[in-house]
N, C-alpha and C positions, 0 to 999 in steps of 0.2 A: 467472607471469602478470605481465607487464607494466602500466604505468599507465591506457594505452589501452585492454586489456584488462576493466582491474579496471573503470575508467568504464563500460563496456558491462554491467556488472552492475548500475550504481548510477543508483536514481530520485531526484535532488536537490530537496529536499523544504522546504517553506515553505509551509506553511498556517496559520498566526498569523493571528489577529486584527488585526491590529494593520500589515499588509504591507501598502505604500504603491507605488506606481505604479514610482516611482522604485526601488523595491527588487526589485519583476517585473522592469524591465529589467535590473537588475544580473543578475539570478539568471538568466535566459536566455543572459546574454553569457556569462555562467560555465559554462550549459552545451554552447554554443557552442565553447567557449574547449577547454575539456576533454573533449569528445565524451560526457559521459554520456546513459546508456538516456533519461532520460524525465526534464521539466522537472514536479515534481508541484507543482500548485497550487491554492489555491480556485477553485472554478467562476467566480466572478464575474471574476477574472482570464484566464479561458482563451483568449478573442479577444485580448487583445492577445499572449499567450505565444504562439496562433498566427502572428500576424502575423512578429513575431521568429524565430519559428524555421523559419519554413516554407523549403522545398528546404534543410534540415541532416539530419543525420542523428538529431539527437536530437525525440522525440515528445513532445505534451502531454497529460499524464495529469491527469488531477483527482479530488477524494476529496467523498463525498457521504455524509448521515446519519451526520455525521463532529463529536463521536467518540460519539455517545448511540446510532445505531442505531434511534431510537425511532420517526421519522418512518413515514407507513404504507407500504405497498407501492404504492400510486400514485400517491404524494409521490416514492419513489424512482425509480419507471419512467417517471415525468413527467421526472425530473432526466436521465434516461440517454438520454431523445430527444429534449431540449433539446441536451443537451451533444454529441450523435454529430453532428445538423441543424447545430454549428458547428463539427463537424471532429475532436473529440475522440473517442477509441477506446480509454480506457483508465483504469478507474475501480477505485478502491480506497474502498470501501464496509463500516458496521459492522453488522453484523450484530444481530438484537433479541436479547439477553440474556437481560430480562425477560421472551420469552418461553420460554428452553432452561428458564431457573431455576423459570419456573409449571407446568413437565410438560407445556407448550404445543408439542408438537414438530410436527403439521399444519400449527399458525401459524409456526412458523421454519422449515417447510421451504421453504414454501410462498410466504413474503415473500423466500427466497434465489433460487429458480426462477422469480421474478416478473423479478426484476432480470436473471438470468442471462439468459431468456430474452429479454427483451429488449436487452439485451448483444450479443448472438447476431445476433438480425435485423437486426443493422446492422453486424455485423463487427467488433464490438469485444469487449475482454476485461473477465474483470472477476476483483478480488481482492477477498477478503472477511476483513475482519480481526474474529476470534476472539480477546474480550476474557480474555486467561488471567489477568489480575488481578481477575476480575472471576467467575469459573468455580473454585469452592476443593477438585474433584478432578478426575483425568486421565480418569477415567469421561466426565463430562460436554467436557470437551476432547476427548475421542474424540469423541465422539456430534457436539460440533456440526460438527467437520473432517469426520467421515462423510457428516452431513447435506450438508454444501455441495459434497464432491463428486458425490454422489448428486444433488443436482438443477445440475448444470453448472458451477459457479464452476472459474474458470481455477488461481485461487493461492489457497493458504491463508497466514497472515498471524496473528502471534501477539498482537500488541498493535500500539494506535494512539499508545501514546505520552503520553496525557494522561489517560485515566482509569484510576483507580491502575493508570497503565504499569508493567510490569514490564518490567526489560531484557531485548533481546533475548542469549539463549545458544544457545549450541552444543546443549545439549539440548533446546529445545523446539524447535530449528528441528529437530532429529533426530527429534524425537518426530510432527511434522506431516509431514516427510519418508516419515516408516514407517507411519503411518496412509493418505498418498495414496496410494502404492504406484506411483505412476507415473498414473493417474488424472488428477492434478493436479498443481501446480509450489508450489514455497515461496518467498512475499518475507519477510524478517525487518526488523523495527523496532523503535527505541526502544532511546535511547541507545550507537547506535554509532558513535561518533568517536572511530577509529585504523584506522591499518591492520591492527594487528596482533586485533583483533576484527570486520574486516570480512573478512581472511583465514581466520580461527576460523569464522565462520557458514558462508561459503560450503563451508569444507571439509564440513561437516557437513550441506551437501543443501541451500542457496539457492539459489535465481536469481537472484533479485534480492535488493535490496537499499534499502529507504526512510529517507533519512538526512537533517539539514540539515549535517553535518559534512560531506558529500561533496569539496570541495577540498582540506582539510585529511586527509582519507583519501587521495585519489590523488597528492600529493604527498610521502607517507611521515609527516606531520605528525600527531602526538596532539595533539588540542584538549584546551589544559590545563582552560581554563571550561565546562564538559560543562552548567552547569544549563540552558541553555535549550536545548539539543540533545534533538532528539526525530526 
């Protein structure tokens, strides 16, 4: 797989707090620059990422109930016809926790099928990140992957990267890969800046790939400062 290739796997990623105008434009030129899948950013960002990228081949994805999940299900579905009504079709979204963890499984299936479905009626996808730091046996990691393909989610998604993110490995992308069964697609997150573990993921069943190290991976380059890479 070539560079061009590998970019076509990878959503370049910057949803910080703290990202300023000036840094959206960077981050689009770069994925302009580099052809990657999908420019991923806060909602509040997403008209101008449109603006920038529009007739490229790279797409604007944005992440919602990011990374608590808590919000309710018409906080969410409100966010996904906001966001589709300005162009966007592709959302990586967290999943409620607190309700796998309370025995609540009607309410987390039901607030995943809320989203998907409206996802759906407007043509776009949707990834659902599955806090496995957050979930402390592979019982309940099955059960919520289960759950979200069962009510429509596109990708499963092991962690968002900031709440106790665990990195992404080759086994949990394995392990979400053999629970979808084809059903569903895997993006992997959290902490992968190099090539040679963005080669590891994919081999083991990604699609995609949610990174802010992206440049520094399609260039052959290990980012020595990994702490803020997510």
């Amino acid at each position: 797989m070539n560079s061009q290739e590998l970019a076509r796997h990878i959503q370049f990623t910057n949803v910080g707090p703290d990202m300023t105008r000036d840094q959206v434009v960077a981050h689009c030129e770069a994925c302009l620059q580099y052809g990657f899948d999908a420019a991923m950013l806060a909602p509040c960002w997403a008209p101008l990422a449109l603006d920038i990228l529009r007739g490229s081949t790279t797409h604007v994805a944005s992440a919602f109930s990011f990374p608590s999940g808590n919000d309710s299900t018409g906080m969410k579905v409100a966010l996904v016809r906001t966001l589709m009504a300005e162009g966007v079709l592709d959302f990586d979204f967290t999943a409620n926790t607190g309700f796998l963890l309370s025995g609540m499984e009607k309410e987390f299936f039901t607030d995943l099928k809320g989203v998907a479905d409206a996802a759906k009626a407007g043509g776009a996808q949707t990834k659902v990140i599955i806090e496995f730091g957050l979930l402390p046996t592979d019982a309940l990691r099955r059960r919520a992957a289960e759950m979200a393909v069962e009510a429509g989610i596109d990708y499963l998604k092991q962690s968002s990267g900031f709440i106790k993110g665990v990195p992404a490995t080759p086994e949990d992308v394995a392990f979400l890969f053999q629970v979808a069964a084809g059903r569903a697609k895997v993006k992997a997150s959290g902490k992968i800046d190099s090539l040679a573990k963005a080669q590891a993921l994919l081999a083991a069943g990604a699609q995609l790939l949610g990174t802010s190290s992206a440049v520094a991976i399609v260039t052959g380059a290990t980012r020595m400062d990994v702490a803020g890479a997510y």
